[in-house]
C-alpha positions in Angstrom: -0.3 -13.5 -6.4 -0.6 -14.8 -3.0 2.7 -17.1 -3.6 4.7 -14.5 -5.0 3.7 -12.2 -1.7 4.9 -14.8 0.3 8.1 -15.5 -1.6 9.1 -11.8 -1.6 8.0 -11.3 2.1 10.4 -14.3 3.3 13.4 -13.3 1.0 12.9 -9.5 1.5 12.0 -9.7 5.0 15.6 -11.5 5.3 17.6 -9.6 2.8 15.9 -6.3 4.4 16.7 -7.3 7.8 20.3 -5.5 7.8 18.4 -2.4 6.0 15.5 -2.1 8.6 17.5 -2.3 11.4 20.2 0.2 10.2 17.1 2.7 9.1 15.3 2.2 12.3 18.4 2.7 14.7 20.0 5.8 13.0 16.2 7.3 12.9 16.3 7.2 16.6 20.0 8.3 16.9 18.9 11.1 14.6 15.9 12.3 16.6 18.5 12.5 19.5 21.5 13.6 17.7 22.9 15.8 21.0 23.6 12.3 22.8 25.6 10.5 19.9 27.7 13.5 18.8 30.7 13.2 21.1 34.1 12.3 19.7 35.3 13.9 16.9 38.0 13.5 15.7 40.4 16.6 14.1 43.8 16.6 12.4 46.2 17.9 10.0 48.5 15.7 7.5 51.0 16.8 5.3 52.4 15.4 2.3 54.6 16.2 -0.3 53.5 17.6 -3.6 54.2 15.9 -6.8 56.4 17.1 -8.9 54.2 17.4 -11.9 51.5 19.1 -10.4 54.1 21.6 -9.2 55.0 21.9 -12.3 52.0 22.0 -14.0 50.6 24.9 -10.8 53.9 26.7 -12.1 52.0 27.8 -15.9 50.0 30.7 -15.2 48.2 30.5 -18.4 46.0 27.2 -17.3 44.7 26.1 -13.9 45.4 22.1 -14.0 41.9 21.0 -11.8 41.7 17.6 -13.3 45.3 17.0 -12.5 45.0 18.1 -9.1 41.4 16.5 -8.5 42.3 13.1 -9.9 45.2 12.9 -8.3 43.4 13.8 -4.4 41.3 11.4 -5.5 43.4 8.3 -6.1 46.1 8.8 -3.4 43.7 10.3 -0.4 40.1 9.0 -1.5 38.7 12.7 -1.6 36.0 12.7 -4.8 33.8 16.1 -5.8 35.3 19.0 -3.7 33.0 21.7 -3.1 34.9 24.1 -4.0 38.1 24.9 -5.6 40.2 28.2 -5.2 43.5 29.4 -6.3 46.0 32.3 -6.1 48.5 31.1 -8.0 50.3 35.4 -7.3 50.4 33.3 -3.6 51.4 30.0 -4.2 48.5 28.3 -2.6 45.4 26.4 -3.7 42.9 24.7 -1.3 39.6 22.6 -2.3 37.1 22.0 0.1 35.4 18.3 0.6 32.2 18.2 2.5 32.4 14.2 3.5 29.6 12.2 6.0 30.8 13.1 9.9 33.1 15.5 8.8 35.2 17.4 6.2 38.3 17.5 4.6 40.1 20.6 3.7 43.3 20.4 1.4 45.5 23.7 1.1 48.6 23.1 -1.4 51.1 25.5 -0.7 53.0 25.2 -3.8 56.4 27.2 -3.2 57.0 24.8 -0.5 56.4 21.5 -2.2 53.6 20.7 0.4 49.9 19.7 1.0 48.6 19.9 3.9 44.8 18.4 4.6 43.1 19.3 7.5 40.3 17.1 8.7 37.3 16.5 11.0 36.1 13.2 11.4 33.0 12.5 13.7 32.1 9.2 15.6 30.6 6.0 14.5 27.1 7.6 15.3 27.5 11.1 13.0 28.6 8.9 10.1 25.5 6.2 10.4 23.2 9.5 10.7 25.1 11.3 8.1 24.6 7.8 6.0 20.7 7.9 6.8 20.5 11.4 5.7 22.5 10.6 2.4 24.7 14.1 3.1 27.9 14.1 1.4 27.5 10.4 0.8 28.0 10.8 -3.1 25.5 8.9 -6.1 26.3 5.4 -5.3 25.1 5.9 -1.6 22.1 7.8 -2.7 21.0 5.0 -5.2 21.4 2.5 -2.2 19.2 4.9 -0.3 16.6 4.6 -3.2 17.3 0.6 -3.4 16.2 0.2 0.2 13.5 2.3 -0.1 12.0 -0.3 -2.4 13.1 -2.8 -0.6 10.8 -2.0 2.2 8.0 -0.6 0.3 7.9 -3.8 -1.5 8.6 -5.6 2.1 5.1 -4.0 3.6 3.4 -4.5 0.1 4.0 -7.9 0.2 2.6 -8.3 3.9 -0.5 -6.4 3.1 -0.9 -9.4 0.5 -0.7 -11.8 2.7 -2.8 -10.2 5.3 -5.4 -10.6 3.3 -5.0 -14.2 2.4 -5.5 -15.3 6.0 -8.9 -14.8 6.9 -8.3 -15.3 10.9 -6.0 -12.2 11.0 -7.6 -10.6 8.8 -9.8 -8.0 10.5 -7.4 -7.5 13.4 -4.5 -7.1 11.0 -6.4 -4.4 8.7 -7.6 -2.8 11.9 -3.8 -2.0 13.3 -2.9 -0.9 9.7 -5.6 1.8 10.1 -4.2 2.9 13.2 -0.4 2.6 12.0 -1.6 5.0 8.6 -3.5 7.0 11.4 -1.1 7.3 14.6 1.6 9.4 12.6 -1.0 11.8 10.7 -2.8 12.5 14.7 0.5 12.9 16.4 1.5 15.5 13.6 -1.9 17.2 13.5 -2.0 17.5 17.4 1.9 18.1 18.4 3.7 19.5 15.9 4.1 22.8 15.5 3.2 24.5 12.0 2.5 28.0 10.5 
């Protein structure tokens, strides 16, 4: 058992490393989100609208969302909008795409021929927090969220093992675990507010 908790603690500790630091650094950049959120970065394109969609926009009898939806998603990368309305009496749809640091808001205007999306893009630092909080990151970000949560579970498992195994350390070692389970649970208890 020992082996194995020394085998995962080099290889995780090593294959975590990226993870850690990227966890630890956006949890402080989180905490102080006010200093990080300068920067963003707005902006309308345009494009024209294809003809079949303009064609198929131009049936009143059926709304075409998958053609519209697939097609935003292979030419402009925009997946799972948010919302999708439509006055076709108008001549305009829009679909609304919540997306990490930002949003992306794409109106077609369909007498004209024309999309236009209007966007907001925040800095480097909103999308690493918006990647720490998972929001609007989709299912394959989210199951990386779970991977490295048992990648560092496992990580401080495995170090627990191997605390354990070396009798010098031991007592000191199992002495500042204590007080790291401890620390967070006082500091709560004592300073954060609660009803």
């Amino acid at each position: 058992m020992f082996k194995i908790a020394r085998w995962l603690h080099i290889y995780l500790s090593t294959t975590a490393l990226a993870i850690v630091l990227f966890f630890s650094v956006t949890g402080f950049t989180l905490n102080h989100a006010s200093w990080f959120s300068d920067g963003a970065e707005n902006g309308v394109d345009e494009y024209m609208l294809p003809t079949d969609i303009g064609e198929a926009l131009s049936d009143p009898s059926a709304f075409p969302t998958a053609l519209i939806t697939e097609f935003l998603q292979q030419e402009y990368g925009l997946h799972h909008p948010r919302s999708i309305d439509h006055d076709l009496e108008l001549g305009e749809v829009s679909l609304d795409y919540p997306l990490p640091a930002g949003y992306a808001f794409v109106s077609i205007i369909v007498p004209e021929s024309r999309i236009e999306i209007e966007y907001q893009s925040g800095n480097l630092w909103v999308l690493m927090n918006d990647l720490h909080k998972g929001r609007h990151t989709g299912a394959a970000w989210s199951a990386f969220i779970d991977f490295s949560a048992l990648i560092m579970t496992l990580l401080a498992v495995a170090g627990i093992l191997i605390l354990f195994q070396l009798k010098k350390y031991r007592n000191w070692g199992l002495a500042l675990t204590i007080i790291g389970i401890l620390t967070p649970l006082i500091w709560y208890l004592a300073f954060v507010p609660a009803y």
